[in-house]
N, C-alpha and C positions, 0 to 999 in steps of 0.2 A: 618666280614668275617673270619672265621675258616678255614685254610691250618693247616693240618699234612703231615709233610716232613719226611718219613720213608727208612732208608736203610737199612742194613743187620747184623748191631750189636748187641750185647746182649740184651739194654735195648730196644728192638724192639719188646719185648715182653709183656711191656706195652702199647702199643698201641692197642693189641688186646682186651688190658684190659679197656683202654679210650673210645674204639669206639662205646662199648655201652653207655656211659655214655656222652659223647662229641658230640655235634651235629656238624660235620666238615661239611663243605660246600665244600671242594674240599679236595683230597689225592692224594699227588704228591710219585711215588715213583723212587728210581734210582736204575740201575741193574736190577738185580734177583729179588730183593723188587716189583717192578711194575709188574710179572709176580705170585708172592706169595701173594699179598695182591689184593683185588682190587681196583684199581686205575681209577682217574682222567684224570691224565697225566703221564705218563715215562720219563726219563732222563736215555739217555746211552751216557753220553758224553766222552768215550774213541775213540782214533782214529782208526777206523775198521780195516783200513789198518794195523795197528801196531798186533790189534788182531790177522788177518789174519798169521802175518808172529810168533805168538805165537811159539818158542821153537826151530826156524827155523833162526833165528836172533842172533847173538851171542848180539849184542847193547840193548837187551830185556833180562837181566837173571833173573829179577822180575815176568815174563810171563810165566804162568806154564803148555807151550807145549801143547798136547793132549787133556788133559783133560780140559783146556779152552774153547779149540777149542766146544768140545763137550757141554757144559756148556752152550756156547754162542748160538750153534743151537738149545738150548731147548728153551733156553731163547725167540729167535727168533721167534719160531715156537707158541710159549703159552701167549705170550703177547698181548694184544686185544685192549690198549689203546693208544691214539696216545702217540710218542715218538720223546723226542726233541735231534737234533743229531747235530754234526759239520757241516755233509756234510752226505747230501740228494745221492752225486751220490756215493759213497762207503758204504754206511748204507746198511744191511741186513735184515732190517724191512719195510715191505711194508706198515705199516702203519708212517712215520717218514715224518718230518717238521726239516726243517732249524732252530735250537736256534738262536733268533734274536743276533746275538752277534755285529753289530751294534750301533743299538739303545743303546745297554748293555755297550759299551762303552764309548757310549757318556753322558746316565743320568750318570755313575760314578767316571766318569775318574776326578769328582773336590773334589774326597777323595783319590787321589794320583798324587796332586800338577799338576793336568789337564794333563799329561801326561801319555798316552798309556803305553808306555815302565813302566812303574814304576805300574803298576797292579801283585797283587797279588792271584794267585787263584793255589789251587791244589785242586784238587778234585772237586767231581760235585758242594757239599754242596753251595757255591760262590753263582754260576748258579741260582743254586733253590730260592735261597732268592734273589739275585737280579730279578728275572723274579717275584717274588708274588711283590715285591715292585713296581718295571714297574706295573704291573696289577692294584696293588688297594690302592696306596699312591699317590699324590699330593693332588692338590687341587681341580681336578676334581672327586675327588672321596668320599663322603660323608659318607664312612664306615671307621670300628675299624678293623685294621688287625693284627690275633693273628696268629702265626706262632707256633705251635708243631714241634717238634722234638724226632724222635725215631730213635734209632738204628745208631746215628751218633758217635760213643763213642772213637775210634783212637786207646787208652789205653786202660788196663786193668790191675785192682791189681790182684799181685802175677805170674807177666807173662811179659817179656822181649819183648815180640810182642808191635810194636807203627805203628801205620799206618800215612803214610806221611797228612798233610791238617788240622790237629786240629789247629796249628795257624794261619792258613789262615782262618778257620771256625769260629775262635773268633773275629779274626777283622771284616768280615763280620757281623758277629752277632753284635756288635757294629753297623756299617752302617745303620745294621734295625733297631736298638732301636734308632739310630740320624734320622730315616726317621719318626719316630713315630708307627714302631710297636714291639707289645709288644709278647716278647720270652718264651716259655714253654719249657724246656728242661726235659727229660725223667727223674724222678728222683733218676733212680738207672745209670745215663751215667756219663760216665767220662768227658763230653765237659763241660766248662767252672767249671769243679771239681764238678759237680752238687750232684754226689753220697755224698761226703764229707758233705752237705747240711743235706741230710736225716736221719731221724731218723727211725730205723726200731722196727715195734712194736713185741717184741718176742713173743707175745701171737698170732698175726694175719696174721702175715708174711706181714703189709702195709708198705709202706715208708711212710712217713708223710714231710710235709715241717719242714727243720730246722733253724739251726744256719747261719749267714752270716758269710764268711770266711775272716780276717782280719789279715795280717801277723804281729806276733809282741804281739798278746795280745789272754792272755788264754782266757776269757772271751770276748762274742760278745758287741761289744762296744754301736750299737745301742740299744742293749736290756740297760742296764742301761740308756740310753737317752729316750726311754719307758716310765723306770721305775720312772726317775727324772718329765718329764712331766706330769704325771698320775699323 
């Protein structure tokens, strides 16, 4: 089972570039992403309410007023895929479903010592990989789940903008590789320092897979382990 989880950062641009090449079996996107790509399933997990009072709220100076506003009725109006929300009765989208948040609690809650209170999530990102793991990990389910990642990147070199959820999106990512699935990250994204990884061909413009990052030593320690085995 192939999921590509797409949202609206730079390296979201190789996704256009995977899709032909990638046989995805499902494309989950969050935001504007599920309205610009075609999707599977959407994720707007902000709370509508908070939306609604965009610009109008002084407790919101991170909500950028009007032009949200406007943003969000496009969004609303062009999305055609169902869309998983908090709460079904404030949502704007007629086609939207309850996020089992639930169940989500309870397969996870014994990777933060069984207690609720002690859950970590900003951002959708959490959401999306714990809902593919519900869906196609245990033991009732006889498939390989690969998780893609585009456009989740927080950071960006040469640029003082961080977006709140990359370390909440690497411990998650952690969860999924302890649940047994296995993580593809965009390879020009800054989550888990992926860009750092690649090597860029200056003749082709590819990234290629690179080096493993090991703080402490100039040289990648596994490759001489490689090397000594061989």
């Amino acid at each position: 089972m192939k999921i590509a989880l797409v949202a609206q950062g730079y390296s979201n641009r190789e996704f256009i570039l995977d899709w032909f090449e990638e046989d995805f079996d499902e494309v989950w996107g969050v935001n504007s992403a599920a309205a610009i790509f075609q999707c599977t399933l959407g994720f707007r997990m902000d709370d509508q309410r908070v939306m609604d009072l965009a610009g109008d709220d002084p407790r919101y100076p991170m909500v950028s007023g009007d032009g949200l506003k406007r943003k969000n009725a496009r969004i609303t109006n062009f999305v055609d895929c169902e869309i998983l929300v908090p709460d079904c009765e404030v949502s704007k989208f007629d086609n939207s479903n309850r996020f089992p948040i639930e169940e989500f609690i309870d397969k996870f809650k014994r990777f933060f010592e069984g207690d609720p209170s002690k859950f970590f999530i900003e951002g959708s990102l959490p959401y999306m990989i714990g809902l593919a793991l519900m869906k196609y990990t245990g033991e009732e389910f006889d498939v390989d789940l690969d998780i893609y990642l585009y456009g989740f990147d927080y950071t960006y070199d040469n640029s003082s903008i961080s977006e709140e959820g990359k370390s909440s999106a690497a411990y998650w990512l952690a969860i999924a590789r302890a649940e047994g699935a296995k993580i593809h990250i965009a390879k020009s994204s800054s989550l888990l320092a992926n860009h750092k990884r690649a090597n860029l061909n200056q003749a082709t413009g590819v990234l290629a897979p690179g080096r493993g990052i090991f703080y402490g030593y100039y040289t990648d320690p596994h490759l001489k382990v490689e090397e000594e085995d061989g």
